[in-house]
C-alpha positions in Angstrom: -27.4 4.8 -16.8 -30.9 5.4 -16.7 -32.8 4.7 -19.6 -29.6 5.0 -21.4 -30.0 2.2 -24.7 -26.1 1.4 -23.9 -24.3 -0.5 -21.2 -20.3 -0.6 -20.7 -20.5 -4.2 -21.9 -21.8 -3.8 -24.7 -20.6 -0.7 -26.6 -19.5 -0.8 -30.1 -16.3 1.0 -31.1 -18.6 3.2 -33.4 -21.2 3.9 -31.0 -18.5 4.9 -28.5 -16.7 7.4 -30.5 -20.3 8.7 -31.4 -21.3 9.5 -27.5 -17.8 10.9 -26.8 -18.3 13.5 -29.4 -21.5 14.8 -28.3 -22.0 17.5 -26.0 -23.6 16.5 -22.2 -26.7 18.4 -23.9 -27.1 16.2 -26.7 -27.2 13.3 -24.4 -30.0 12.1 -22.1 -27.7 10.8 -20.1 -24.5 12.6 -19.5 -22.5 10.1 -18.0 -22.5 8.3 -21.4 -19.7 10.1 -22.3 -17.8 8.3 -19.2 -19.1 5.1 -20.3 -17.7 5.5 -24.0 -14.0 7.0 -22.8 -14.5 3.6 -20.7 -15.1 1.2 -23.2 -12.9 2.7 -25.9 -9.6 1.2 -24.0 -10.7 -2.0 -25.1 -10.3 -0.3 -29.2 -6.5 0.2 -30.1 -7.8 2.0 -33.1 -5.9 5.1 -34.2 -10.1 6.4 -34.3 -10.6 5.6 -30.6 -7.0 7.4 -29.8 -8.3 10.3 -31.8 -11.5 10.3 -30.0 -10.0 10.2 -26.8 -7.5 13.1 -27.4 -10.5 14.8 -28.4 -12.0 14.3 -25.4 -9.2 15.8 -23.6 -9.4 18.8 -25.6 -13.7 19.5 -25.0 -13.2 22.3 -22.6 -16.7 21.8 -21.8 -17.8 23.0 -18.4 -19.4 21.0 -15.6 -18.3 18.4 -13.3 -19.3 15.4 -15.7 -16.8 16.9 -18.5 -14.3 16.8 -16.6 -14.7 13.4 -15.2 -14.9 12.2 -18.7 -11.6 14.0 -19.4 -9.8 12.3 -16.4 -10.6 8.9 -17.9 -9.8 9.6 -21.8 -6.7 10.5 -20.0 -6.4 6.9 -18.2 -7.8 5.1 -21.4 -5.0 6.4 -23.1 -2.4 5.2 -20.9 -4.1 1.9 -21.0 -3.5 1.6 -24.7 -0.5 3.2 -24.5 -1.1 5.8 -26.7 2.6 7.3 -27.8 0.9 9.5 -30.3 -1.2 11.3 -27.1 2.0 12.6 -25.3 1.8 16.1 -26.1 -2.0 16.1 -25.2 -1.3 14.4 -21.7 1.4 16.4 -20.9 -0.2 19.6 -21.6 -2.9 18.1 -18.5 0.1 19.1 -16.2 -1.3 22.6 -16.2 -5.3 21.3 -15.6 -6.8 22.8 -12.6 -8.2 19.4 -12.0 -6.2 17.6 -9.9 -7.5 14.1 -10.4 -6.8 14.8 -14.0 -2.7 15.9 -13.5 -2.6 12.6 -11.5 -4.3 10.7 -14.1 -1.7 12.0 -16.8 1.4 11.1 -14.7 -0.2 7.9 -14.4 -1.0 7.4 -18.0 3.0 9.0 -19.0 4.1 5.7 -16.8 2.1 3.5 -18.6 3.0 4.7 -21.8 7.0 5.5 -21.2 9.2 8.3 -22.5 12.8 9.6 -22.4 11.9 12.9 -22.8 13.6 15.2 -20.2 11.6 18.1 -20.5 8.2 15.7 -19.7 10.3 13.8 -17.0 11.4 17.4 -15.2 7.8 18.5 -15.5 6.4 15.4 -13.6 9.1 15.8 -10.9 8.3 19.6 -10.7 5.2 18.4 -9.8 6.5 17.2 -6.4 6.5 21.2 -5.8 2.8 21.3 -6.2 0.3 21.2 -3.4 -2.5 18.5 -2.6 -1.7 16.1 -5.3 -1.0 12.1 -4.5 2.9 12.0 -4.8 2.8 8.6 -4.5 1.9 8.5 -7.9 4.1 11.0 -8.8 7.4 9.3 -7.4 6.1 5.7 -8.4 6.2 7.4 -11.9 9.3 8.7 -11.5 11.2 5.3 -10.4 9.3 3.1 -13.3 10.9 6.0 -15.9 14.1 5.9 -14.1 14.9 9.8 -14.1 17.5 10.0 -11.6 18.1 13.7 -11.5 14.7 13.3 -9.6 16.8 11.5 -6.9 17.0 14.7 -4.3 13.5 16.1 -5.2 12.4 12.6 -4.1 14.3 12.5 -1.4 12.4 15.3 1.1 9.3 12.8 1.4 11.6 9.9 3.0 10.1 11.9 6.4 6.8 11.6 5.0 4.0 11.3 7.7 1.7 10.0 4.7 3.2 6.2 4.8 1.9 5.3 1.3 4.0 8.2 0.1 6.6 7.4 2.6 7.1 4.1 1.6 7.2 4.9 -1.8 10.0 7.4 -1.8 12.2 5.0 0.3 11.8 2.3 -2.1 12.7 4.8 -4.8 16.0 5.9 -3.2 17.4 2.9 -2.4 16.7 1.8 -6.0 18.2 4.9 -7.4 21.1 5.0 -4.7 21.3 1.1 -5.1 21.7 1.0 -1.2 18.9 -1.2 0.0 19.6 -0.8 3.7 16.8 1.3 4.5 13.9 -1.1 3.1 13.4 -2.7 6.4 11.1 0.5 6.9 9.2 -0.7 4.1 9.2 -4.3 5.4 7.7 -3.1 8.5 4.5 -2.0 7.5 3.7 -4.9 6.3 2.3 -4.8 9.9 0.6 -1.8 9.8 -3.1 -1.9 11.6 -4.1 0.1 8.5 -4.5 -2.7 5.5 -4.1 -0.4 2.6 -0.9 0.7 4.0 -0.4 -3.2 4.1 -1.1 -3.5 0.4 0.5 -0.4 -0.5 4.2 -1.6 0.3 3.1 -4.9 -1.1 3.7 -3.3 -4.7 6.8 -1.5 -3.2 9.0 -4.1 -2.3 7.7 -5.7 -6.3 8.9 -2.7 -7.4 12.3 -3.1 -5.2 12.4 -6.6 -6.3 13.2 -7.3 -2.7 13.7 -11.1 -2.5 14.1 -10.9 1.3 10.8 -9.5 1.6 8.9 -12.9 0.3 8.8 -14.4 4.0 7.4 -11.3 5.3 4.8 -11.1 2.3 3.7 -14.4 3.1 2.5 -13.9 6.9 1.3 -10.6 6.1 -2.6 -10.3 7.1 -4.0 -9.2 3.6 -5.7 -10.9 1.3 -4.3 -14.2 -0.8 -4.6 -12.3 -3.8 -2.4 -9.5 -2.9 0.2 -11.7 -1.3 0.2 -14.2 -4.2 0.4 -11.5 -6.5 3.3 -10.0 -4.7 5.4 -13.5 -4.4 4.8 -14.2 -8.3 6.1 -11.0 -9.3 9.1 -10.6 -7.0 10.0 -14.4 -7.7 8.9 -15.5 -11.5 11.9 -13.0 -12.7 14.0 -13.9 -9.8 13.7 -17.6 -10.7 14.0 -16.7 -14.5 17.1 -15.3 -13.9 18.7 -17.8 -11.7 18.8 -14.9 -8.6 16.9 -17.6 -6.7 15.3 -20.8 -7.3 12.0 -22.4 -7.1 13.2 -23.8 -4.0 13.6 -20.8 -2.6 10.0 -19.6 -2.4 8.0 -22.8 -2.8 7.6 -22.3 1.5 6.0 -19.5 1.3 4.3 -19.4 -1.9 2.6 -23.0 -0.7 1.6 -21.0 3.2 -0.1 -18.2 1.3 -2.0 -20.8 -0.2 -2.9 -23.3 2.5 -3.3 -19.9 4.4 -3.8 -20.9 7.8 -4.2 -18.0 10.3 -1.6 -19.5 12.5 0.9 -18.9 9.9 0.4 -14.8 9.9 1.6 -12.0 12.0 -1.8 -10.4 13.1 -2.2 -7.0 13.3 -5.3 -6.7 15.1 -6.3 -8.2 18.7 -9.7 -8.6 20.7 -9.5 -6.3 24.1 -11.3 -9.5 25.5 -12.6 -12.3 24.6 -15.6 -12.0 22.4 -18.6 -14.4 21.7 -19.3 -16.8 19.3 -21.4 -14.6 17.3 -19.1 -11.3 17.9 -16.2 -13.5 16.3 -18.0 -15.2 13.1 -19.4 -11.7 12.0 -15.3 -11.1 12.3 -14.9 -12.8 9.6 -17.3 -10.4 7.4 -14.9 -7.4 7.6 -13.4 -5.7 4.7 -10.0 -5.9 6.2 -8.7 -9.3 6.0 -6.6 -8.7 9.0 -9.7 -8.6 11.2 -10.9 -11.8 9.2 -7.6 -13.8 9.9 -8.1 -13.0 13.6 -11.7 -13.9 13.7 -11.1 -17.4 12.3 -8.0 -18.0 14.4 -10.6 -17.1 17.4 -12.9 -19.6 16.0 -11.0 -22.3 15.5 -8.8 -21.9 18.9 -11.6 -21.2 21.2 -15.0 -22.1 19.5 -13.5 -25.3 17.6 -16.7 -27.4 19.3 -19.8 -25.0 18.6 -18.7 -22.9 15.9 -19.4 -24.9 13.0 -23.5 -25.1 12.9 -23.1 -20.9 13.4 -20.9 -20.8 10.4 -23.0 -22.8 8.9 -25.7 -20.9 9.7 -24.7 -17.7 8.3 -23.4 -19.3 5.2 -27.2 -19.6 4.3 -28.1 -16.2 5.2 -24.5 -14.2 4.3 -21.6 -15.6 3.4 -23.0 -17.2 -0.2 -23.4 -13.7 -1.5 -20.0 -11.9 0.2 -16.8 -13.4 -1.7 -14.7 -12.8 1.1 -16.4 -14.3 3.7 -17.3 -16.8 1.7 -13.9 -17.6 1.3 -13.1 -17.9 5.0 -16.2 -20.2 5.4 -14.8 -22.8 3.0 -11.8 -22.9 5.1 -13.2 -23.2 8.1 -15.3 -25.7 7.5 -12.1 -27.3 6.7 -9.9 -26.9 9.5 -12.6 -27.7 11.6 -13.1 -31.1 9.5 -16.6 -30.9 9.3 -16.9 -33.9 6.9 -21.3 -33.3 6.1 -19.3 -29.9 4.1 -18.2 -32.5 1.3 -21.4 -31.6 -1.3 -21.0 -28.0 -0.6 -17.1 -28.0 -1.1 -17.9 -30.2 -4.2 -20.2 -27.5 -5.3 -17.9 -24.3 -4.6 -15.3 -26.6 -6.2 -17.1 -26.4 -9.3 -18.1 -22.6 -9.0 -16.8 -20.5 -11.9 -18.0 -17.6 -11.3 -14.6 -15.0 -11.4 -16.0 -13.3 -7.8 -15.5 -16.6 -6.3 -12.4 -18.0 -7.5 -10.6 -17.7 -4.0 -13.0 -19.9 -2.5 -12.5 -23.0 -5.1 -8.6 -23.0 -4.3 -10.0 -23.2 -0.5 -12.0 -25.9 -1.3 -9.3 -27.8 -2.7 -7.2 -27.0 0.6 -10.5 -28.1 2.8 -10.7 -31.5 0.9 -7.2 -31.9 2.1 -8.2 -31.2 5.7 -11.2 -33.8 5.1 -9.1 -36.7 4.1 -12.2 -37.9 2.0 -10.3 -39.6 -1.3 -13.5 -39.5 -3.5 -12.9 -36.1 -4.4 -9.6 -37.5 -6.3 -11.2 -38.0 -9.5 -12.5 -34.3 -9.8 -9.0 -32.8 -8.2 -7.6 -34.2 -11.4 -10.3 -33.1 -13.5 -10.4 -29.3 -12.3 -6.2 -30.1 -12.8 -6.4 -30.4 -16.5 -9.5 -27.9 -17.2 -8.3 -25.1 -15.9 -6.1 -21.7 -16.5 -5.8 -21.0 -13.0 -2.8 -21.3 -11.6 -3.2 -21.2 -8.1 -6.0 -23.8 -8.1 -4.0 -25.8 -9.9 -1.3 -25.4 -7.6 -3.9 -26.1 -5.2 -4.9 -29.2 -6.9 -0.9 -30.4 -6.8 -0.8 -30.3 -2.8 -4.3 -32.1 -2.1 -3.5 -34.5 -4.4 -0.2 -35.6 -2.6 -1.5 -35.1 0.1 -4.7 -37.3 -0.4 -1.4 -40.2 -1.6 -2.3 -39.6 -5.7 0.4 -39.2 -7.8 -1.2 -40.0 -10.8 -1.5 -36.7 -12.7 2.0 -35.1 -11.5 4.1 -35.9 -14.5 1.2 -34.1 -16.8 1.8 -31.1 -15.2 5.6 -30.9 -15.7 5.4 -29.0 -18.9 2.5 -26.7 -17.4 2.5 -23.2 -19.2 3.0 -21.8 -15.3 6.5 -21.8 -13.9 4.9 -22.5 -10.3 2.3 -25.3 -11.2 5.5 -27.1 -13.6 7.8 -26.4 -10.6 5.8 -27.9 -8.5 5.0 -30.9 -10.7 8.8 -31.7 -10.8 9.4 -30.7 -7.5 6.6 -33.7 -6.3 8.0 -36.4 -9.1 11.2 -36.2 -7.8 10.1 -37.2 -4.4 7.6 -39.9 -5.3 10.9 -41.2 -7.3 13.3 -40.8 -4.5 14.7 -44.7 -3.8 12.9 -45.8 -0.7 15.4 -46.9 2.0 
């Protein structure tokens, strides 16, 4: 921003609607303009709608106008903008390509009926270089079947994100689900996008026999709880399947033991101590899972004062190592970790929020009861649901019941399934 007077966080409505209308000249800095298309999803006002279809219309030229015109574009899908329609679909002709994939985008967000915008997106299947993922996923969440065949032609796809999306598309449109094994399977892709990519596919599907699968996949928690909620809350909602059902592998993704995943990565030979813990600072959790299987198979007896060591010099300022660290130290039931667990416990900074669910799961593997009290405490305070969840399995597994039956009414399905689900068994006669 420069010596820009505004930040994205703090940009009134007024202000915004002020930058957008200016010309790049008028502004010292010209990526204002981004910042105020930005912060004017957060404004449902018919004045920020009217401010961002006017944005779409500044022919302006210049790289940094039509940036700001690709994200007026997504704003307005963001607020769902009925009234912008006509605007968005006009971006269809845009030589920008960012911005025609931006307005199929937002025309998904904000759902229509109308043919003649429905035939125009799947014309666009016809068009060269543009992300027909997008495009097709578009396509299936408007349900335009006559877009069935055009669809169809990128089943052979060698670009597997697309690929995977066009299968998932026919069999929903074809109702013949007996080709989503090929979407199943890249859930072991070496590639962890692709990985993530048919994550939201088999959602889409709502493929129920794809939640065993999604749990040993080698991505990240997040995307793997994400992908059991959606596919089961509904299922479970409608009586398709029951709690029971997915409580194994919704409670695996969250002990989240490496043991318990298919690995899709593998050492040529067998590396050092110190090759293996900077494993587990990769971007792809894949390469992270086999890192701290490494660790804790071969390097169980000296890997801890390492982990330890980079901790203090890394892993406190990378979320995602950090989160593999707190379960490590764990697994490997390195009881002097009690103060730092107690401290990450208590962490509530959003970037971190992994790591205090596996800090819960490490005070399990600890076996140290004075953290009961505070497992009950973080129970009641917070929204989270899987560190609540969390919360529920230490604390039966530590032998306290206390705080089950206050959880049973829990605004979350899971955490109040889960609740019942203990209850019951604490209450089960004894024989």
């Amino acid at each position: 921003m420069g010596t820009s007077p505004f930040t994205i966080f703090n940009l009134t409505e007024d202000q915004a609607i002020t930058i957008l209308g200016k010309s790049s000249a008028q502004l010292e800095d010209p990526s204002d303009r981004y910042i105020a298309a930005s912060r004017l999803v957060n404004f449902p006002s018919v004045r920020s709608i009217n401010a961002l279809i006017a944005a779409i219309q500044n022919n302006e030229p210049g790289l940094n106008n039509r940036i700001v015109r690709r994200k007026a574009v997504e704003s307005l899908g963001y607020l769902k903008a009925s009234v912008a329609l006509p605007i968005i679909h006009s971006c269809f002709e845009d030589e920008d390509n960012y911005t025609i994939e931006n307005a199929v985008w937002a025309i998904g967000e904000i759902s229509t009926q109308d043919e003649s915008i429905l035939e125009d997106i799947t014309k666009l299947l016809e068009k060269s270089k543009l992300n027909y993922r997008i495009i097709i996923h578009t396509l299936a969440k408007l349900k335009y079947y006559p877009a069935l065949e055009r669809i169809r032609k990128f089943s052979t796809s060698k670009d597997l994100a697309i690929f995977s999306a066009a299968i998932t598309t026919i069999c929903r449109f074809t109702e013949d689900y007996t080709q989503m094994y090929k979407v199943v399977d890249l859930l072991q892709h070496c590639n962890v996008n692709i990985r993530r990519t048919c994550i939201q596919d088999l959602i889409d599907a709502k493929y129920y026999a794809a939640l065993p699968e999604i749990a040993n996949c080698a991505v990240s928690p997040v995307f793997r709880l994400r992908g059991i909620r959606l596919l089961a809350e509904p299922g479970i909602l409608s009586e398709e399947i029951e709690f029971a059902d997915i409580k194994p592998y919704l409670e695996q993704v969250i002990f989240d033991h490496p043991d318990t995943l298919k690995l899709v990565h593998k050492y040529e030979q067998t590396p050092s101590v110190e090759f293996t813990i900077n494993g587990i600072y990769e971007t792809d959790f894949g390469r992270c899972y086999l890192a701290t299987k490494t660790l804790l198979d071969i390097y169980s007896d000296i890997a801890t004062e390492k982990i330890i060591m980079t901790y203090v010099e890394k892993a406190c300022h990378d979320y995602s190592a950090h989160y593999h660290v707190i379960k490590l130290l764990g697994w490997l039931k390195h009881q002097p970790a009690y103060d730092l667990l107690f401290k990450v416990l208590h962490n509530t900074d959003p970037i971190f929020q992994k790591s205090r669910t596996a800090a819960v799961i490490a005070f399990g593997e600890l076996e140290d009861k004075r953290i009961i009290p505070e497992l009950k405490k973080t129970l009641v305070q917070t929204d989270i649901w899987d560190l609540k969840y969390a919360c529920l399995m230490t604390l039966d597994k530590l032998g306290d019941n206390t705080s089950f039956s206050i959880k049973t009414k829990d605004k979350d399905l899971f955490v109040q399934s889960k609740a019942m689900d203990l209850l019951s068994h604490y209450h089960q006669p004894k024989h």
